[in-house]
Each structure stands twice: as structure tokens, then as C-alpha cells.
C-alpha positions in Angstrom: 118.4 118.3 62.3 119.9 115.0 62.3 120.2 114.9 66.3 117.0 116.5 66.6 114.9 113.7 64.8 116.8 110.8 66.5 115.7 112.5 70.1 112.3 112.3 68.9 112.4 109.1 67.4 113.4 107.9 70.7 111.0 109.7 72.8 108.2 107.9 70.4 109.9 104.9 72.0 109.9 105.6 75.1 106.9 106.8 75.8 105.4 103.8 73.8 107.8 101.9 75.7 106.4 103.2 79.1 102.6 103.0 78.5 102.5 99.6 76.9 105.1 98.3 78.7 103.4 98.6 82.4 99.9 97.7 80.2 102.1 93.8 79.8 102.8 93.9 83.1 99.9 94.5 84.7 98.0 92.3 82.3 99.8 89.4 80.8 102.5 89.4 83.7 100.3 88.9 86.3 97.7 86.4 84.9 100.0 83.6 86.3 99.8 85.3 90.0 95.4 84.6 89.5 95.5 81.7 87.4 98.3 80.0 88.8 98.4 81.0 92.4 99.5 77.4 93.7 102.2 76.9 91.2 103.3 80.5 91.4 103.4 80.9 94.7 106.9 79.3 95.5 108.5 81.1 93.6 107.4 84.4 95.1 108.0 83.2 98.7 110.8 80.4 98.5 110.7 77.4 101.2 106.8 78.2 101.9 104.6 74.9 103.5 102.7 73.6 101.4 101.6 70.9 103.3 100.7 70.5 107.2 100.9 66.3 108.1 99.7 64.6 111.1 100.6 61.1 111.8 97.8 59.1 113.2 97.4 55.3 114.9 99.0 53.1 112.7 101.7 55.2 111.1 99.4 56.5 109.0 99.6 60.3 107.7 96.6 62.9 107.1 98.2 65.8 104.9 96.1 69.2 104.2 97.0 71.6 102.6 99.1 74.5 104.8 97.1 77.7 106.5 100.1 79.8 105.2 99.7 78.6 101.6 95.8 79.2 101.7 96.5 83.0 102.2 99.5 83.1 100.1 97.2 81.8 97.1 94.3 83.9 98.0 95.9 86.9 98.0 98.2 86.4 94.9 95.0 86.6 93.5 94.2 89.6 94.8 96.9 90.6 93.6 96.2 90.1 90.1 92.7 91.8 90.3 94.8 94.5 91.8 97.2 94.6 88.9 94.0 94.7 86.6 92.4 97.5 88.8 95.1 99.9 88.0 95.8 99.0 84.9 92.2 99.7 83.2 93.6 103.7 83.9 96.2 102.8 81.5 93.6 101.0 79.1 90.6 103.7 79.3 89.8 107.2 80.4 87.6 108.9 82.6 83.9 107.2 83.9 85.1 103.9 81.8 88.2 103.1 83.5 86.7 104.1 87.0 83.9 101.8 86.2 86.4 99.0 84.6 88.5 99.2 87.5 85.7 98.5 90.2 84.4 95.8 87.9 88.1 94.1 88.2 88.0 94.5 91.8 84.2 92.9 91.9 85.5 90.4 90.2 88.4 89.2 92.5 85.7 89.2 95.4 83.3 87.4 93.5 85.8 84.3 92.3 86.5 83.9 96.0 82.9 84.1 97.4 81.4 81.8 94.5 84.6 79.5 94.1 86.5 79.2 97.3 83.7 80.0 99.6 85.3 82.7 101.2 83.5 86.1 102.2 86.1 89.2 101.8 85.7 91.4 104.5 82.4 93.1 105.2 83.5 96.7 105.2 86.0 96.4 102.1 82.7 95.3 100.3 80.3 98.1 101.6 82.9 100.9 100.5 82.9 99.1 96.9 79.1 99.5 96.2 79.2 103.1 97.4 82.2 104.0 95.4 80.3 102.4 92.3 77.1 104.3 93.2 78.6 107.7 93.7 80.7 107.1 90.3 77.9 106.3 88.4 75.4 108.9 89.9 77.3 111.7 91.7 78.9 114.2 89.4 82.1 113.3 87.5 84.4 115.1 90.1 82.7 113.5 92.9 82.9 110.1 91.3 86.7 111.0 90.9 87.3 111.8 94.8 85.0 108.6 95.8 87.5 106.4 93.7 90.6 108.1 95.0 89.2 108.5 98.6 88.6 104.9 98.6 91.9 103.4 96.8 93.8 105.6 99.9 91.8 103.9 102.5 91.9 100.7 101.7 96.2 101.2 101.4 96.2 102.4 104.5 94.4 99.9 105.8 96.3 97.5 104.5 99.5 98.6 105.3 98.3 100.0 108.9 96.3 96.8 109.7 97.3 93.6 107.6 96.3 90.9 110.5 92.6 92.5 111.0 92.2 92.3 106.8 93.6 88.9 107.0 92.1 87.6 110.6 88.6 89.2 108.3 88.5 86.1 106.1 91.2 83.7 107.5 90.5 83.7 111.5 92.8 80.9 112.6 95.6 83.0 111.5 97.7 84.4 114.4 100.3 87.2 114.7 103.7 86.5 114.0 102.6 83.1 112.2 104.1 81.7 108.3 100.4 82.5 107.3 100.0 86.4 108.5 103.8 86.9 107.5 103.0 86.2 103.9 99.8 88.1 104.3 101.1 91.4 105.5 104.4 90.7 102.3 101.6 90.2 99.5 99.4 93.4 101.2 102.2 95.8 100.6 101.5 94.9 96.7 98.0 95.0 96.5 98.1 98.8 98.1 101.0 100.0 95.9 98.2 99.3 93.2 95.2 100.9 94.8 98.0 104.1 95.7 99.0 103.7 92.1 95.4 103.8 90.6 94.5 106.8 93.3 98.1 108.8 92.0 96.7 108.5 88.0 93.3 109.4 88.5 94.7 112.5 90.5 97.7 113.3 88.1 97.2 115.7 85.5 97.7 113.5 82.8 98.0 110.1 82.4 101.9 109.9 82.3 102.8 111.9 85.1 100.8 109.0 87.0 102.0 106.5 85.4 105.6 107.8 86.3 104.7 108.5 89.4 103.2 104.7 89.9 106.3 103.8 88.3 108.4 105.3 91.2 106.4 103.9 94.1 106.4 100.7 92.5 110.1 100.9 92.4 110.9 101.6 95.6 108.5 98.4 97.2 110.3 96.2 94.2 113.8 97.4 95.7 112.7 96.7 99.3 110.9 93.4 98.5 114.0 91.9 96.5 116.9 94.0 99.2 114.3 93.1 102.7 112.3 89.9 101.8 114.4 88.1 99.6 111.4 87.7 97.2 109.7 88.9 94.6 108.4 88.6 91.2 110.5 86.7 88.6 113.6 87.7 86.9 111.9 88.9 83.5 109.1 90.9 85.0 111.7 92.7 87.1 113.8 93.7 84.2 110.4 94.5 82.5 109.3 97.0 85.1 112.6 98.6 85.4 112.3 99.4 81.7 109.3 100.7 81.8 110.0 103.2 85.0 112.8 104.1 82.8 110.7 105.2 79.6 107.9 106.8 81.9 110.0 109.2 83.2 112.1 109.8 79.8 108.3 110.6 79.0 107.8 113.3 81.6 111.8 114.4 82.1 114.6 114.6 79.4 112.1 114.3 76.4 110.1 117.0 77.5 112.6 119.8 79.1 114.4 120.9 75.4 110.9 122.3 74.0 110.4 124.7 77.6 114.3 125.2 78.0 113.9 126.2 74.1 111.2 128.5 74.2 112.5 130.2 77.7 115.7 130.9 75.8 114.3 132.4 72.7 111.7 134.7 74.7 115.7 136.4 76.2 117.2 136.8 78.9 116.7 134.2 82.3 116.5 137.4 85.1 117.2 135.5 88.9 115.6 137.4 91.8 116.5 136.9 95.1 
């Protein structure tokens, strides 16, 4: 019928909606965060220093650039490579996007050893080459639980134990300061991704994780706009809200007539209690 085809036609939609939808925001939405970090960054955390100025003999002032907007660019980064990590699950299947994923990761790390001369911390690094070895030499399923085992510790980690991560590779940064404030904001983002990227590879199929992702993602974008007063801009909050919307569409109401249909058909519904 009629009704019939326009459910499906917007179920195509959706579900097209949904997959390539969080594929733009976790690619072209966040390039800014790693590309732009400095010019990005106040708009994520409004009023941040960007500057700390001493005023020497003569009047004269020595400006550097703030400890609190060091880490807030650092780790906007990270967040980006983040973003990339769990979006390769989106982009590829199986050994590939496990592989692509790390390689995102590997990535990040490397920018900021080579370019900003700053050495991520020691055990974070140790658990990525023995991820990579077991998923390219263990079997698949081993691989699998390496990745996921590892994307859950490191987000518990870094929603546990921000300050150590940050103190890791920033040590002049104290509790309770601008700098580990920002650090401990921009670290509830970076494990949503690694909890996200652990929920798809464990998910049946790839859109019950990616409406599950959806969901957690939700909820932190809620708090971080309701709590923090910050967050990402206007357009890429409207974006992900679409695309939670589609994801589940994907995995609810488009997919409960055909089940609902066929338990109908097969007769009566008996209720035993």
C-alpha cells in the first residue's frame, strides 16, 4: 500500500540518515577540534586564558601562552583522533576497522611526540602495541576482546583518574586548577568515544551500536551543555540529535511492524503468568 511504501521510504532515510550522519560528525565535524585546536578552543570553554603575563623591571611584560590552554588544545586533539577512532567502525568492518582505529589513535600520539614534543603516557602506549599485536596475531575473537578490553580501560581511567592522565604529560598541573578543570571536561569526551567504539564492536550489528553510541553520546551532550555550560557548536549539536533520532528509528519503530506482523499472522498472542 500507499502508507506502507512511505514507512519504508522513510526508514531508507533514516537509517541513511543515522549512519552517515554520525560518519560527518565524527569526520568533517571534528577536523576543526585537531586542526584548529587554538581557534576552536574558546568556543568550547568560553572565558578560558589564553595568556599568562608577567610584568618585569621597567614596565615591561613577558606573555606565554596559558598552562590551561596547553591542555585544552592538546586534548581537543585527542579528541579528534578519538572521534576518528570510533568512527572507522562506521567506515569498515571487522580486522580493518580494528586495525584503522588503532592506526587513528597512533596517530594522535605520534603528532604530539614528533610535533609538540610531548610523550603521552607510558602505560596508555604499552596497552596500544599489545592491543595491535594480539589483533593482528591472536585469533579474530581474541583480537575483538583485546580492542574492547582496552577501549573500557582506558574510559575508566579517564573518567576514574583524569589528573594522573593529565599530571602523565602536563606535571605542573595541580588539582582544582583552570588547566586540570578543562582536562578532566575534554576527558569525559574522549572516553564516550573509546565506550562508544567498545559498545559497536560488541553489538550485534553495527546499528544497534551505533544507537547505542548514539544514546551515551546523548546523555554526556545533555550534561555538558545543562552542567558545564559548554560544548560543541550549535550545528553539530542539532546534527547529532538528528542522527540519535534516525539510529534508533533504525533499530525501533522501523523494525517492530515486520515482528509485530509475523507474531500476528502465526495466531493467537497466549500470556503466561
Amino acid at each position: 500500500s500507499s502508507l506502507r511504501w512511505e514507512l519504508g521510504h522513510l526508514s531508507a532515510l533514516c537509517t541513511m540518515q543515522a549512519k552517515y550522519g554520525s560518519i560527518l560528525y565524527n569526520t568533517v565535524g571534528v577536523l576543526p577540534f585537531g586542526l584548529m585546536s587554538a581557534e576552536m578552543l574558546p568556543e568550547v570553554w568560553k572565558g578560558i586564558a589564553t595568556e599568562t603575563c608577567k610584568t618585569g623591571f621597567g614596565g615591561g611584560k613577558t606573555c606565554t601562552e596559558a598552562l590551561e590552554f596547553t591542555v585544552g588544545k592538546v586534548y581537543l586533539q585527542v579528541i579528534c583522533g578519538s572521534a576518528l577512532f570510533y568512527a572507522m567502525h562506521l567506515l569498515l568492518e571487522g580486522k580493518s576497522a580494528l586495525l584503522a582505529s588503532m592506526a587513528m589513535l597512533i596517530g594522535t600520539m605520534g603528532k604530539h611526540i614528533l610535533v609538540d614534543d610531548l610523550m603521552p603516557p607510558p602505560p596508555v602506549m604499552a596497552m596500544v602495541a599489545l592491543t595491535v599485536a594480539l589483533i593482528l596475531l591472536a585469533p579474530a575473537a581474541w583480537g575483538r576482546r583485546a580492542y574492547i578490553g582496552f577501549c573500557v580501560v582506558n574510559a575508566a581511567t579517564f573518567l576514574l583518574d583524569p589528573l594522573t592522565v593529565i599530571t602523565d604529560s602536563f606535571p605542573a598541573v595541580e588539582a582544582g586548577s583552570p588547566a586540570a578543570e578543562i582536562g578532566t571536561f575534554e576527558f569525559e569526551v574522549v572516553a564516550l568515544y573509546f565506550l562508544c567504539a567498545a559498545v559497536t564492536v560488541a553489538s550485534p550489528s553495527q546499528a544497534y551500536g551505533l544507537a547505542y553510541s548514539c544514546q551515551m553520546g546523548c546523555a554526556l551532550l545533555l550534561k555538558h551543555i545543562l552542567v558545564n555550560k559548554s560544548g560543541p557548536p550549535a550545528p553539530m549539536v542539532a546534527l547529532y540529535a538528528v542522527t540519535s533520532m534516525g539510529a534508533w528509528y533504525e533499530v525501533g519503530w522501523a523494525d517492530f511492524p515486520k515482528p509485530l506482523e509475523e507474531a500476528m499472522q502465526a495466531g493467537a498472542i497466549v500470556l503466561h503468568g
